[in-house]
BASE-67849 format. One record per atom (N, C-alpha, C, O): x, y, z. Coordinates in steps of 0.02 Angstrom, whole numbers, plus 50000, padded with zeros to 5 digits. Layout:
# residues N
XYZ...
# end
This chain:
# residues 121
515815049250199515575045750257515235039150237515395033950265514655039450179514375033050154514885028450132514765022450132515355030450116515835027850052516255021950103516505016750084516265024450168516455019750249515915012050265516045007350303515575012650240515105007850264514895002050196514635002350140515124998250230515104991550182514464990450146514494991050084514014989250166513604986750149513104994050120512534992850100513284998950119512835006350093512595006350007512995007449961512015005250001511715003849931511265010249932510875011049979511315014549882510655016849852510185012149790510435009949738509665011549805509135010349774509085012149686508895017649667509165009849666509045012949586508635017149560508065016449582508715022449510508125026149485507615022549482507225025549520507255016749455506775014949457506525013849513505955015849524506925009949568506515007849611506175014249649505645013849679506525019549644506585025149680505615030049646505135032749674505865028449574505125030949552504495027349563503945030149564504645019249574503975016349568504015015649640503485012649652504285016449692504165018749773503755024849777503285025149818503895029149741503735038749759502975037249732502505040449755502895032849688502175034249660501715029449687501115030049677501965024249725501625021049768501335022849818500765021349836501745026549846501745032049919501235037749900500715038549933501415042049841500685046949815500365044249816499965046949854500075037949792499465035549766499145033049844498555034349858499515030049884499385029549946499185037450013499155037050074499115041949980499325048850011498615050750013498495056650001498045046250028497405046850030497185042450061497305036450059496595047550117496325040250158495775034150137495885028650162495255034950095494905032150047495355026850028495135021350043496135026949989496255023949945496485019549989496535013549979496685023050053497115018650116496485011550168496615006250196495775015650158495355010250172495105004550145494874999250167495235007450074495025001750025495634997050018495564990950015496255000250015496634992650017496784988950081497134983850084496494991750132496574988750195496144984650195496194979250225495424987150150494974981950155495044976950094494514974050081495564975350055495844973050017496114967350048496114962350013496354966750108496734964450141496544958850161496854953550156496034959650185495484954350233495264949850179495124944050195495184952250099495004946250055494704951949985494684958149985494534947649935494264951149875493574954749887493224953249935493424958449852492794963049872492744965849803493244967149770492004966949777491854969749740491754976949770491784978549829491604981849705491504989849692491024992149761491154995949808490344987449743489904991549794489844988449855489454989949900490494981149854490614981649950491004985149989490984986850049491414986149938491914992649941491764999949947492235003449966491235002449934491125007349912490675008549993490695014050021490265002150023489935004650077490335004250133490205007950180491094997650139491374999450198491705006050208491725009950256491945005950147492395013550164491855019950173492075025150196491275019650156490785024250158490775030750108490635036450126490985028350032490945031649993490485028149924490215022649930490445032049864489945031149814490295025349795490825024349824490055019849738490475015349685490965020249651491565018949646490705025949627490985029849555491675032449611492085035949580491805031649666492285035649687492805030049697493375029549674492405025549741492925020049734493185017149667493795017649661492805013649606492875013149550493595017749529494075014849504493625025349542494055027549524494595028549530495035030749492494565024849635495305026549661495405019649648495995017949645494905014449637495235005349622495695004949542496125000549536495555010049480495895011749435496605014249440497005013349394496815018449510497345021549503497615017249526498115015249496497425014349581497785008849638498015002649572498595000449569497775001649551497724995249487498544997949441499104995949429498115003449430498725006249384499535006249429500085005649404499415007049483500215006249507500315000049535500774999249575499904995149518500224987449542499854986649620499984981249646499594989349645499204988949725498614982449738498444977949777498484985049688497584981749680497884975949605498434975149578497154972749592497174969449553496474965549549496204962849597496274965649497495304964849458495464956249466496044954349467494914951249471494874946049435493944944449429493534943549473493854944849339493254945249312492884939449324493134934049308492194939749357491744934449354491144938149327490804942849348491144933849262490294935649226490524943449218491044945349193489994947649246489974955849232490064958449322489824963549347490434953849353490694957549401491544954049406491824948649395491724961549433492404960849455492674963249527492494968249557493224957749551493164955449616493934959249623494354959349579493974962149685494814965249674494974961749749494594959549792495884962249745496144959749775496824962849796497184964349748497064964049854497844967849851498204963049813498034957149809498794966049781498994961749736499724955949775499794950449749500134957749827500324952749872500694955649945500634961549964500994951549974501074951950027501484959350041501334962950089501864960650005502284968350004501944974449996502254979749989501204974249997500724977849979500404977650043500304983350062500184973150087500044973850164500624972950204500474972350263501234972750191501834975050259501774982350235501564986050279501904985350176502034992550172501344995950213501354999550263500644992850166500364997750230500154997150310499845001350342500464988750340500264988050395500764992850429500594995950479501374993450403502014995550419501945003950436502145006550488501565008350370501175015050380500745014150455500915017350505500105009050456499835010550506499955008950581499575009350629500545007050577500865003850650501425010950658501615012950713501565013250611501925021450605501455026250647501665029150697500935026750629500325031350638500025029050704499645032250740500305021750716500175020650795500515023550834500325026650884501205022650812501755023850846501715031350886501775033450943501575033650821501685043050852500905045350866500885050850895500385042950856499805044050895499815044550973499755049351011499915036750986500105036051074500795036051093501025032751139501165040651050501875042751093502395034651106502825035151150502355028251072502605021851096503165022451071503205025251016503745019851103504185018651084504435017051025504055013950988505005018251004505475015850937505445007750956505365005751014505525001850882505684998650872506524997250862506905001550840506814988550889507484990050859507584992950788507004993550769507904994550749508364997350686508534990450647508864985550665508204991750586508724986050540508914990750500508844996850502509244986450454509694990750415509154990750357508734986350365509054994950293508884992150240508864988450184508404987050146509754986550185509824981750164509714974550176509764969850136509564974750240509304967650275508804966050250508774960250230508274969850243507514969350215507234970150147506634970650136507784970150091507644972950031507784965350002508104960750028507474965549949507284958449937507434958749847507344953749813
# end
């Protein structure tokens, strides 16, 4: 049936692994406030730590994992460090989650359909 359709691509093993671990690492709400508040501009540990309404040591820990999969990203001044989402494909994926979570909250309608090859870059 795929084998009919012109334009039908699977995704490569890689892309396929560094998607799945983006999505885990995203599979928390903490980690989901802090890069939202990522979004709005750079923020240190303990501005971070009071919007989302958790300790430094917690955020500190989920800003390490987020870092580690490419999400986040440190830039050092003196003995503080200022984080930042790291670019624009990092707020469509999660504006894209929370307009999902709109969607089926208040019951709204489907969007048109693109294809995914239209949008893969």
């Amino acid at each position: 049936m795929h084998t009919s359709l012109p334009d039908f691509e699977m995704p490569n093993e890689e892309q396929v692994h560094l998607a799945a671990e983006s999505f885990r690492l995203l599979a928390d709400p903490t980690r989901i406030k802090i890069l939202w508040s990522l979004l709005q501009g750079e923020s240190s540990v303990a501005c971070l730590a009071e919007l989302v309404g958790a300790t430094p040591t917690a955020v500190s820990q989920h800003l390490a994992k987020l870092r580690l999969a490419g999400l986040v990203r440190g830039r050092r001044e003196g003995t503080f460090v200022h984080y930042s989402a790291t670019d624009v494909h990092v707020q469509n994926l999660l504006a894209e989650a929370l307009h999902h979570a709109d969607h089926r909250d208040q019951e709204l309608p489907d969007h048109p359909r693109t294809t995914p090859s239209s949008t893969r870059r």
